[in-house]
N, C-alpha and C positions, 0 to 999 in steps of 0.2 A: 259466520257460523250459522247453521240452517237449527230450526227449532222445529219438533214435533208437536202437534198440539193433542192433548189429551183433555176427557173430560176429569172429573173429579172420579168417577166410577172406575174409566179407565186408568188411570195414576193408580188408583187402591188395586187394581186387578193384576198390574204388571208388577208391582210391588210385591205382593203375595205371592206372585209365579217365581220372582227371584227369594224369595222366602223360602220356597219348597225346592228350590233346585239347590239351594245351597244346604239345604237339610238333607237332602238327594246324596251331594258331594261329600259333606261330612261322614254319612253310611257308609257309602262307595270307599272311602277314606280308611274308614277302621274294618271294613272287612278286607280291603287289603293287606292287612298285616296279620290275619285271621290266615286267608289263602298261602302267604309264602310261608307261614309255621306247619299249615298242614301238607304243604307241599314238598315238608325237608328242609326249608329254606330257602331252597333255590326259584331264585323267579322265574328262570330259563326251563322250557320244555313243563310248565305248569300252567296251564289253559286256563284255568277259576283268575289265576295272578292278571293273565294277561288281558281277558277279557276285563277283568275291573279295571285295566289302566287303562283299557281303551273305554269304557264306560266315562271315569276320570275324566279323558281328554274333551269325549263329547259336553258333559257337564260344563267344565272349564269354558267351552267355548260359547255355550248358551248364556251360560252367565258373561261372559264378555259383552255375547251383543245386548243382553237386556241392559248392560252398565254401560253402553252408549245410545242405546234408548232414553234411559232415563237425563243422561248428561245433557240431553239436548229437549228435554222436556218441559213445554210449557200446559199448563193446565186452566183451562178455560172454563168460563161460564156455560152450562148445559144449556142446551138449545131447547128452544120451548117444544 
């Protein structure tokens, strides 16, 4: 297994990134069901619906890679 190294600075900064993305995601999350009520329901041929799923999927994805960032995160001593 290969290890990242981070400072302590670093560690709190990418932390906080997947903090807001996932605050990000949860939005993204309930305006989608906002979108297919205004839409009639139907998700199909509803642009607002389909753009937040693809918002969604990016999200999803960011947060993956920062959750094997951090899986392989060692945090080191700052450098003088």
């Amino acid at each position: 297994m290969s290890f990242l190294y981070f400072t302590r600075v670093g560690a709190d900064r990418i932390t906080r990134q997947k903090n807001e993305l996932m605050r990000k995601l949860k939005d993204t999350q309930s305006q989608k069901g906002e979108a297919a009520e205004v839409g009639g329901n139907q998700w199909h041929d509803n642009f607002s619906f389909e753009q937040l799923m693809r918002d969604e999927q990016m999200l999803n994805k960011q947060i993956a890679d920062i959750n094997e960032k951090i899986s392989q995160m060692t945090v080191v001593a700052d450098t003088p």
